[in-house]
N, C-alpha and C positions, 0 to 999 in steps of 0.2 A: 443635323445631329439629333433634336428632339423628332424627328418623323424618324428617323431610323431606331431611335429609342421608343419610341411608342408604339413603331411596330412592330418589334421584338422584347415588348415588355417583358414579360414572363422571363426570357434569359435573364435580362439582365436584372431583373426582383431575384433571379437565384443566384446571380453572382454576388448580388448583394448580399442574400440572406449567407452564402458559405462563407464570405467573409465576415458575416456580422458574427456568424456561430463561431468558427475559427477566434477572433480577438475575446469574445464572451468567455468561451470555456480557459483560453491562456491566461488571460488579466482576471478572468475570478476565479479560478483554482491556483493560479499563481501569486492574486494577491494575498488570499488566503493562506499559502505558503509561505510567502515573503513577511506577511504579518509576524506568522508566526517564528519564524528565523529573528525575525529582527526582535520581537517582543522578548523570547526566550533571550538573545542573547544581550539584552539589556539588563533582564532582571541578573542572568549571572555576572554581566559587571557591575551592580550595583550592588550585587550581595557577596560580591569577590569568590567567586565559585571557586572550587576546591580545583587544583589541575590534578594531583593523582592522590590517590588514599591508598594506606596500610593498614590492613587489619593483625593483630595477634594478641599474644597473651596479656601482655604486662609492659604499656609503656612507661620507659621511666624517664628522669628531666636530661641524663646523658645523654640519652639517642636524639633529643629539641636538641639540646648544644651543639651535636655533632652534624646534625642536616643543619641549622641556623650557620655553622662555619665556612657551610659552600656557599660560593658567590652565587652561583645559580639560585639558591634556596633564598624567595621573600617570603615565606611565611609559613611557620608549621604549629600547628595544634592536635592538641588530645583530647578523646573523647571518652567517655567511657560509654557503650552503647549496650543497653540490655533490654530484652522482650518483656513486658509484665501483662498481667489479665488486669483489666478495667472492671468494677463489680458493680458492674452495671447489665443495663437489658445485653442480651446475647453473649456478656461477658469476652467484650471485644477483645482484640491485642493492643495494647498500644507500645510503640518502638520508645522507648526512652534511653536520651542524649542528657549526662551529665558534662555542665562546659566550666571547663576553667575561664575560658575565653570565649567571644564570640565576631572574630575577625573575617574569618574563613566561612565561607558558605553560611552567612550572616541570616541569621532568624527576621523576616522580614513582617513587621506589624502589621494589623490589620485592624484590629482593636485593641484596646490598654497599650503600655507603652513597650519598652527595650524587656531585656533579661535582664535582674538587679540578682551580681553575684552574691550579693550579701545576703538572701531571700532564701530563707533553708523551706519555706513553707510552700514558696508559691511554685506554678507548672504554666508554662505558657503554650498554649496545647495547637495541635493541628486545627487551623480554621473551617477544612471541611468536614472531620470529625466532629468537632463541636455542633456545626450546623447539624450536621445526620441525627445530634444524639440529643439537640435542644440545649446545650449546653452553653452559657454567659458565663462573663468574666462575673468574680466572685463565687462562684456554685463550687462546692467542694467535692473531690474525686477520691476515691480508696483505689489505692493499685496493689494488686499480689505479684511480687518481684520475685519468684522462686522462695514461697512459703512468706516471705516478710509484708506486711502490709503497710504500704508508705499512704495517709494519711494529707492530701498536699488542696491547696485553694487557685481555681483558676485563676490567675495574675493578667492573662491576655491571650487572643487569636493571630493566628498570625499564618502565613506560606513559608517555606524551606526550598530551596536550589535542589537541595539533595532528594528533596522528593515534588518534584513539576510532574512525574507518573511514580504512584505509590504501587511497588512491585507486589500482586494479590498476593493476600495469604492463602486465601480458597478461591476457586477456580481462575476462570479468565480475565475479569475487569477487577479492579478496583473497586471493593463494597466499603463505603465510608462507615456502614452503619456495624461492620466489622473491624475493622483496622482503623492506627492511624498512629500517630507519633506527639509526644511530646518531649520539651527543653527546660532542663532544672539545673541549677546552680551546682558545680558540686559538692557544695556545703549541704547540699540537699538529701545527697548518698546519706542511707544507713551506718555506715561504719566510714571512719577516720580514713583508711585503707582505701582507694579510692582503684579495682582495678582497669587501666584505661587500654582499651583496647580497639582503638581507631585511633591513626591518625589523617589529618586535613594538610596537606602541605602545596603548596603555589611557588612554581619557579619564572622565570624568565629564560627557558630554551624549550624547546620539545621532547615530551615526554620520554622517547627511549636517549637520547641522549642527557638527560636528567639522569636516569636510572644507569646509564653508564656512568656519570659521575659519583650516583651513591657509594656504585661497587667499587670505584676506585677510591674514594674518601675511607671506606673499610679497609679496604689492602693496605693504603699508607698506613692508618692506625695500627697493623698489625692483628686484626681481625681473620679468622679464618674463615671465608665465605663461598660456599656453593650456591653459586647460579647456577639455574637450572634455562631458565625462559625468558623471555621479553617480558615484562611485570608479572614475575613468576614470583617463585619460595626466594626469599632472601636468608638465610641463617645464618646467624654470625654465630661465632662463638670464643671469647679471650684467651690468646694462648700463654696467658701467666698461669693458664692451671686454675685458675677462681672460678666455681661453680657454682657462686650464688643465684638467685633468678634471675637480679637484675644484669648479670654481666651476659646472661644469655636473650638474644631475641629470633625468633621465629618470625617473620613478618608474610601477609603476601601482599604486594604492591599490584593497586589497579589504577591507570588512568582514569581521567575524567570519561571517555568514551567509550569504555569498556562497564561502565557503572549499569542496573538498571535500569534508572528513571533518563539517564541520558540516552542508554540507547535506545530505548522506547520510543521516545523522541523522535531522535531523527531519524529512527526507520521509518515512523510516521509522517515524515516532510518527504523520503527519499519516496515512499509509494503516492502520495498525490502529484511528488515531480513527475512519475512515469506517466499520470493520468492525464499532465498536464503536458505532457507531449506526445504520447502514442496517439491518442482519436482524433486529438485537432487535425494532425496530419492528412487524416481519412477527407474533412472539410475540404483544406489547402488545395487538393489532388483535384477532388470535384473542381470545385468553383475556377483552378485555372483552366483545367480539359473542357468545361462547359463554354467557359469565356473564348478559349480558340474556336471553339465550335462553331459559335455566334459570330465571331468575326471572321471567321471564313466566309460564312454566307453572305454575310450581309458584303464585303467586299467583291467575291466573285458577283453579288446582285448589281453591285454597284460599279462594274467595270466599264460602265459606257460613260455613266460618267467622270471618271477618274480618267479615261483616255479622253475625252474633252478639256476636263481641264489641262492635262498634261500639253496637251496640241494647241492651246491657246496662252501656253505659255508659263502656265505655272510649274512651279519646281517642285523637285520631290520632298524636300523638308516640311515643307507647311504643309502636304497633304498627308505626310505618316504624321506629323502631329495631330492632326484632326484627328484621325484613327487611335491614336495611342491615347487622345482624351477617353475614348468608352471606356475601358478598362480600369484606367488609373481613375475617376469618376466615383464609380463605383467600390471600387475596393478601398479606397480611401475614405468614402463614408462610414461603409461597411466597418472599416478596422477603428472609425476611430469610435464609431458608436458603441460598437465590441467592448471597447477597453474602459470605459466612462460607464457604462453601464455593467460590463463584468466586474470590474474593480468595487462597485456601489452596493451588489446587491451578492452575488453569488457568494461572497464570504460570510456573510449572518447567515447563512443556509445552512454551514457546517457550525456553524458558533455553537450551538446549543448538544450539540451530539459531543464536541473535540472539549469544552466544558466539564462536559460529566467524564471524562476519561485524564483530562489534563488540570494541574493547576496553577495560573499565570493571575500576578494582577494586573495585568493588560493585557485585552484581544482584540488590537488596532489590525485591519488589514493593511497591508505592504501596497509599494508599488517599489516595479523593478523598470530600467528601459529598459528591457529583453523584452517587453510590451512593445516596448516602440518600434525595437528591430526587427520582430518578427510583425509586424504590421506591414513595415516600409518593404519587408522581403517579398508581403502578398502584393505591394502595389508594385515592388521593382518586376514581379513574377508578370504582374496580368499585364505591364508593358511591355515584356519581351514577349509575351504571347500574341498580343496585339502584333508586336514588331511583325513576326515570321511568319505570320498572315499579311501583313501590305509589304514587307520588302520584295516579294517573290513578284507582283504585279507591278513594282516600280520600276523592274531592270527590265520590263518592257518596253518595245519604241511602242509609242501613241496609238501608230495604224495596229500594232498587233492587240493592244488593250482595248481600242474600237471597236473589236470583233469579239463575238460573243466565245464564251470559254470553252474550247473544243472537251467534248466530256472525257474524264478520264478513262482507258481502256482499263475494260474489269478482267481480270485473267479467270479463266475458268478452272474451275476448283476440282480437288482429288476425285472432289464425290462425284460431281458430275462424270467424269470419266470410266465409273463403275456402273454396271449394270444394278445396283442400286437404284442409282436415280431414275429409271424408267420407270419403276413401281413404285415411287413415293407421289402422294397426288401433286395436286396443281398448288395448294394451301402449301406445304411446305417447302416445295422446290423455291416458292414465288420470295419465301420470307428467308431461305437462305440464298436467294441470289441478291436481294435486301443487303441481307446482313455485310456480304461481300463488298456490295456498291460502297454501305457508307458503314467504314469499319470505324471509324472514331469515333462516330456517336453510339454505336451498341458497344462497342469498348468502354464507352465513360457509363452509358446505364448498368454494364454489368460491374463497373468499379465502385458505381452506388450502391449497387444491391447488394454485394460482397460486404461493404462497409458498413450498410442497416445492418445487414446476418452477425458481421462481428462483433457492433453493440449490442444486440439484442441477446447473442449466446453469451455474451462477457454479461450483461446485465442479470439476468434470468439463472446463467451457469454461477452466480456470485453468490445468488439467494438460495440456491440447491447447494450448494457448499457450504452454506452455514447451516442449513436446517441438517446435511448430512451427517455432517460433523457434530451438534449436537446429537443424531441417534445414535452415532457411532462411538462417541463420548460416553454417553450419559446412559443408555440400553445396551448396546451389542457390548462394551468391554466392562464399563463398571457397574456394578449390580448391588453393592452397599447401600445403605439408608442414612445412616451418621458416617463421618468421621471428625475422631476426636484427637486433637491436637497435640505433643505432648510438650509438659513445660521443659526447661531449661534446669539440667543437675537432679532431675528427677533419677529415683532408683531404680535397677532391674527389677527389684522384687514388687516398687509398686505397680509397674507397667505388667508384671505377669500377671500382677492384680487384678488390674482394669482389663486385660487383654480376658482372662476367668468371668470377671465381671458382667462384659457386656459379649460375651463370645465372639470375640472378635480376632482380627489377624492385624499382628505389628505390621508396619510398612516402616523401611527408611529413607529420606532423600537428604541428598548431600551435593554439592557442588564440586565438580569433578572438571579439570581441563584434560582434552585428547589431544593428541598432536600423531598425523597420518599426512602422505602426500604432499610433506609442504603446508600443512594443513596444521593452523593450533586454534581451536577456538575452547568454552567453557561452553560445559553442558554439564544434566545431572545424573546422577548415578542412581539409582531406583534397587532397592534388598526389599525382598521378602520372598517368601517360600509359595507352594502352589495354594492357590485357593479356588472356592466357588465365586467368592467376591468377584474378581475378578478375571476376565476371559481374554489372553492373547490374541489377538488376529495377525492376518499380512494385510500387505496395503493391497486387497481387493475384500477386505473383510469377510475373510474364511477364518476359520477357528484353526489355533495350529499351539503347539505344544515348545515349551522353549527347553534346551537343555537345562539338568538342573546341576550340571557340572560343567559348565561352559561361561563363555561370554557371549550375550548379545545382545547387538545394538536397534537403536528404531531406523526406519529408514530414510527420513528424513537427515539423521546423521549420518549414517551409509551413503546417502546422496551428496551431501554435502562435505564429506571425506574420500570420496569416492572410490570406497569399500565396500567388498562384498565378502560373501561365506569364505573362509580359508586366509584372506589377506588379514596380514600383523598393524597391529595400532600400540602407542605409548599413550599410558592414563595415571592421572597419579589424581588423588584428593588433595582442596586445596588446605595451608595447613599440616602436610607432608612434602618432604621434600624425595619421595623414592616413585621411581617412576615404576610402571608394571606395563611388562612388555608380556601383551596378550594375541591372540587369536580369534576373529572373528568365527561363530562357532552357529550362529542362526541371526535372522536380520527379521525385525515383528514392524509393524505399525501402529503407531499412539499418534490422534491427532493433536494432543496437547504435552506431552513430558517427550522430551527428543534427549539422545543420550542411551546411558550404558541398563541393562538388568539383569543382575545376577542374584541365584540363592545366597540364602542366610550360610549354607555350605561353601560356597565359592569365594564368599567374602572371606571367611574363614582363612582358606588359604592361600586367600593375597595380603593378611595379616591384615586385616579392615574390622574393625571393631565395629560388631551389630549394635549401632543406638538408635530403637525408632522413634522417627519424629513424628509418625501419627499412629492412629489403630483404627481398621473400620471395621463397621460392625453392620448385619443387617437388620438389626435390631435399632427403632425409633429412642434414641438417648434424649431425654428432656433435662438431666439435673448433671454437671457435668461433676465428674468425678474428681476427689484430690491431686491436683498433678496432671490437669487437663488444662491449656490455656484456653482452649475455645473448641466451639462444637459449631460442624458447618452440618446440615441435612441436603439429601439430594433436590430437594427443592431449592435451596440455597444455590444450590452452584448450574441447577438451569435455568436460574432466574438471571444471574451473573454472563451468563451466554445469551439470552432473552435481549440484555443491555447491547451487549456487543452488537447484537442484529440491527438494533436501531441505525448505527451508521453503514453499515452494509444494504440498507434496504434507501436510505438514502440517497446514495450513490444507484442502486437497480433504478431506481423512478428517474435520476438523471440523466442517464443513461437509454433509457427507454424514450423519453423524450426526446433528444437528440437522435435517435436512430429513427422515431418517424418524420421528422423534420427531413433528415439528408433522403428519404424514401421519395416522399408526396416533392421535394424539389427537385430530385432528380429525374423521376418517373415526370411529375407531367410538363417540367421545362424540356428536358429532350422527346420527350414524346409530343410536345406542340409545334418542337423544329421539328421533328423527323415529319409529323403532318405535313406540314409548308414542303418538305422537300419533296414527298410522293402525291403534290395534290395533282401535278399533272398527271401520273398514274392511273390514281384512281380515276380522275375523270374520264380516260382513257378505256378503262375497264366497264368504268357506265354506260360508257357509249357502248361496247361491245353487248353491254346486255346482263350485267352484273347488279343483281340485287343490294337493298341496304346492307341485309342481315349479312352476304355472303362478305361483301367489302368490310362488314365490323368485324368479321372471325379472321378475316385475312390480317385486319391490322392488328387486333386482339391477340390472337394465336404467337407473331413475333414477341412481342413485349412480354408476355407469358414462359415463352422460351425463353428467354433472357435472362428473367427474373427467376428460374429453376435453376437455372443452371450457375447462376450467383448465389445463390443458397445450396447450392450444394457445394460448391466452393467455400464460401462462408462459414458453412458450419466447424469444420477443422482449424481453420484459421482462426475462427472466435473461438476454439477451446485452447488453440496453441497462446493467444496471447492471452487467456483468462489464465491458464497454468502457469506463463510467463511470470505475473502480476504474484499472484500463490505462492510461488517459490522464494518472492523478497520476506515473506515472512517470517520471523525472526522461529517461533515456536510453534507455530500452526501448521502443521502438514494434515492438507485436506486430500479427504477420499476420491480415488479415481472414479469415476463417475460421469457417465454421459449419458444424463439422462433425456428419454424417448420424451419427456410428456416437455421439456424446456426443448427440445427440436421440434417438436408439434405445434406450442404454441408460437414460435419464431416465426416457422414454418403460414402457419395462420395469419400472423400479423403481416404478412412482408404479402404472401399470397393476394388478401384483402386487399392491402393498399396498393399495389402492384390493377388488381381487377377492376376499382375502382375509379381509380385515375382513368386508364385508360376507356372502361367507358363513356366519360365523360367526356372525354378528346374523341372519341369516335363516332359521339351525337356530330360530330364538326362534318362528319361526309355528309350527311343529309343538306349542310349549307355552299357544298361545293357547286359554284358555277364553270360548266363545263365549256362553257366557247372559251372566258376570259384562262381558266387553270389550261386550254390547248394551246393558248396564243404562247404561255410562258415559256420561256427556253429553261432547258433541265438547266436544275444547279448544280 
């Protein structure tokens, strides 16, 4: 067994290496997964994570009584949650949570200690907001809460469940040195009057049947309630006729899954699970096709003696065991190296990027056995490969295994039968009657090649989609300089102020649910009228003009509702409970806001009250106006995309490493067996009188063809699964896009390594000794 491994090194260093790569990318992109599943869902059982939240006007301690009655209901709380400006540098937002209590989605310490309800002074602030803004326990904060200035003293740092991803207020990531949240007593509120408009509640069943038992706890009371949705509008209202506020509540019910910071989340675990099973795959395919490959040969070599021993007496079990050790060998090294060292190191790799985007007080990585199973699956694989390479020469009698292996009859191909083939020269006739002979192994190079092409256009097609999407963001659609934020209960007459002010154009966004096709998901609703600011596209980024008495949607929600111009959709804001049954009327592309946009006229007469929530301007705003919460500049929000790039370019170098690994092992393992198979050939050719140079184009030219024509295959196939990957994205619909200079350089690298290899396997004719390569019998 070591002389038949040492003469077929190189195979089996690659079977090695695809199994080593295979366990590496599963057990460290996995564990890094699993870390994070398992980390996340530690912190929310120890901060007793919220299962579903209501938002509306005014909760009063009736509606605690009435959900506390259901046996399902362990625990509910109220919040009161309001936006205020921090007067401080950039005059950030900060989210403020007054608690009666703090059971539910529990404020978790970091520095100083609990929340102390008695504490009308103190604010225990967001821990990575403090960091951004230099801010320690004790340092005094001014906040403007819609005109009122609360006055409060750091008490303590600390993480919140409800926000593990802080939803931006400007642009795409998370800018701590902009946002962030703090938790105050509600003896803290300004006024006696406390009004609470979240609540936190935790049951013991699953979420829609929870919400079925709300709606029926209301009908027994005698409550009049329309349901509209699965954690839709809930409205009750008492039918004694009492129209106080309190006897009325508006509510809309969200799951815990439906929330931002949780979906964020695990959309984020669900796209490294795809990463963490699509490419390994590509590994898996090689290293078993490679490993039959190698055991083919080296069995058909070894048929004289296996018919020896067979005729002297030995049985077939112990000698397919011998056989089934090469594979199983190797891949068992291979897998378990993979996974000790995947699990050790590949997860600090993303730490520091999934950090700046998440926040957890623990980033342990996971292990799962799905490590293990898919190991034992490459070792159970490479012994059934093994297997169907020695069973076929076992059910042979002895005398017939003695005898050398009659070659296999090659059938003569279409082409050959066309007058075609009389005019193609001797080079390429020679390399497809090659190719015909030995279809497994240019089968498996061109499986590798395909495979490099796929990494390289996913890798390279990942980095052109965020730089795109930045131009197409930030140049081709928005052309503003500031925009300015508006506060909370602010007036029309101050915003026509500020809008006169800084010449600028109101914009509204609101959070709006569709429901099309079977289809309900939340998306936003986008109001304002036409501007320069702003330039419509379609999704090939042409300029195009949107009705301004119409509806129309982006298309990333047209995709995902699977609507087009003409077809009807139900949308209602949340907060209202009237559905508005519309008309698709034009369909635009925004890579960042997906959802509905209609004029300030159209809102009109769907009875939607125009309140904008920002105003931009092309005008450089430094001092922010009364009734501004915060000022973002377009530098701001490509700097916020700049961040995002950072784990996107991460994953490109991953990726690109990986694609020339499976290139350089597949190209010069198969291309060192396919040597060993045609060395009788070529000696054949020498003797007839064949040159070096002529014998290196001969062997050069196949591998060359091979490698084109797997990139050319490759290339659609790395755009299908790059788009594939695109499409899990929650908001991001990037630009159609194939671009010439990411196929040129793909193109180039696979080419190279493709030329390279093989020259250096083809210096190997010059050591070809021609008596001993005539003696050999074909394999």
């Amino acid at each position: 067994m070591l002389r038949d491994i040492k003469k077929n090194k190189m195979q089996f260093i690659a079977i090695f290496l695809m199994s080593f790569i295979t366990l590496l990318a599963v057990s460290g992109i996995g564990s890094e997964v699993q870390g994070l599943r398992d980390n996340l869902d530690n912190f929310y059982n120890e901060t007793n994570m919220a299962d579903v939240y209501a938002f509306g006007n005014n909760f009063n301690e009736n509606i605690i009584d009435d959900l506390l009655s259901m046996e399902s209901t362990t625990g509910v709380e109220r919040q009161c949650v309001k936006k205020s400006v921090a007067q401080i540098d950039n005059n950030p937002t900060i989210t403020l949570h007054f608690l009666e209590k703090n059971n539910i989605s529990r404020y978790y310490p970091v520095e100083g200690g609990n929340i102390d309800f008695n504490d009308t002074e103190g604010i225990w602030l967001d821990a990575r907001f403090a960091q951004a803004k230099n801010l320690s326990i004790g340092d005094k904060i001014s906040l403007n809460l819609t005109g009122i200035i609360l006055n409060k003293t750091v008490r303590g740092l600390g993480y919140s469940p409800d926000y593990v991803f802080e939803v931006p207020e400007n642009g795409l990531v998370s800018d701590f040195n902009y946002q962030g949240w703090g938790y105050l007593s509600y003896k803290a509120y300004y006024s006696s009057d406390v009004p609470y408009n979240k609540l936190l509640m935790t049951s013991n069943v699953d979420n829609q049947e929870y919400y079925d038992q709300i709606h029926q706890m209301f009908t027994e009371k005698k409550f009049q309630l329309h349901l509209l949705e699965k954690y839709n509008i809930l409205q009750t209202k008492d039918t004694s006729g009492n129209d106080d506020i309190n006897s009325r509540i508006i509510a809309v019910f969200m799951p815990r899954e439906d929330s931002g910071s949780d979906t964020q989340i695990q959309h984020e675990i669900d796209q490294h699970i795809i990463l963490t099973i699509t490419f390994p795959i590509i590994f898996v395919v090689v290293a078993l096709l490679i490993l039959y490959t190698t055991m083919s040969r080296i069995i058909n070599h070894q048929r004289t003696q296996i018919g020896t021993l067979k005729a002297i007496g030995f049985q077939n079990e112990p000698i397919i065991k011998h056989y089934l050790t090469y594979g199983f060998i190797f891949t068992l090294l291979g897998s378990v190296l993979g996974i000790i060292i995947g699990h050790k190191t590949i997860p600090y790799i993303f730490l520091d990027t999934m950090q700046s985007y998440y926040t957890l007080p623990c980033w342990q990585p996971g292990f799962s056995m799905n490590f293990i199973f898919v190991g034992l699956l490459i070792v159970l694989g490479s012994m059934f490969c093994s297997y169907l390479t020695i069973v076929k020469i076992m059910e042979q009698s002895p005398s017939t295994t003695l005898k050398a292996k009659v070659p296999n009859k090659i059938r003569v191909s279409f082409l050959e039968k066309t007058m075609i083939w009389d005019k193609l020269n001797f080079n390429i006739r020679w390399n497809i009657r090659d190719i015909n002979r030995y279809r497994l192994r240019s089968f498996i190079t061109l499986f590798g090649i395909i495979g490099c092409t796929v990494l390289l256009i996913s890798a390279f097609g990942l980095y052109d989609g965020i730089n795109d999407l930045k131009t197409w963001n930030y140049d081709d659609i928005n052309h503003y300089q500031t925009r300015l934020i508006i506060q909370d209960n602010i007036s029309q007459s101050q915003i026509d102020s500020i809008v006169q002010e800084v010449n600028g154009t109101p914009v509204m966004f609101t959070t709006i649910q569709i429901k099309a096709n079977n289809v309900t998901k939340t998306q936003k609703l986008t109001v304002h009228n036409k501007t320069p600011l702003k330039t419509v596209t379609d999704k090939h980024r042409n300029e195009i003009t949107l009705p301004e008495d119409g509806i129309s949607i982006s298309q990333k929600t047209a995709d995902t509702f699977n609507l087009k111009v003409g077809d009807n959709m139900l949308w209602h804001l949340y907060g209202n409970d009237t559905w508005i049954n519309s008309t698709v009327d034009a369909i635009y592309a925004d890579p960042s806001t997906q959802g509905i946009t209609i004029s300030t006229n159209e809102a009109v007469r769907n009875n939607i009250s125009f309140k904008p929530t920002e105003i931009i301007t092309d005008e450089k705003v430094v001092n922010s106006p009364e009734g501004i919460s915060g000022i973002t500049t377009h530098e701001d929000l490509v700097h916020s995309l700049d961040k995002y790039n950072q784990a996107a370019n991460l994953i490109v170098v991953i990726l690109v490493i990986f694609a020339l690994v499976l290139a350089v092992v597949v190209l010069y393992s198969l291309g060192l067996l396919g040597f060993t198979e045609v060395e009788r050939d070529m000696a054949t050719l020498k003797v007839l009188g064949f040159q070096f140079n002529d014998l290196r184009k001969l062997f050069i030219t196949k591998y060359l063809a091979i490698t084109i024509v797997g990139f050319i295959i490759g290339v659609p196939t790395g755009y299908c699964i790059l788009n594939t990957v695109r499409n899990t994205s929650l908001y991001l619909y990037y630009p159609i896009n194939y671009s010439l200079t990411t196929i040129a350089i793909s193109f180039a690298i696979v080419i190279s390594v493709s030329v390279i290899i093989n020259i250096l396997l083809s210096n190997k004719l010059k050591d070809i000794d021609m008596v001993e390569a005539l003696k050999k019998e074909r394999e």
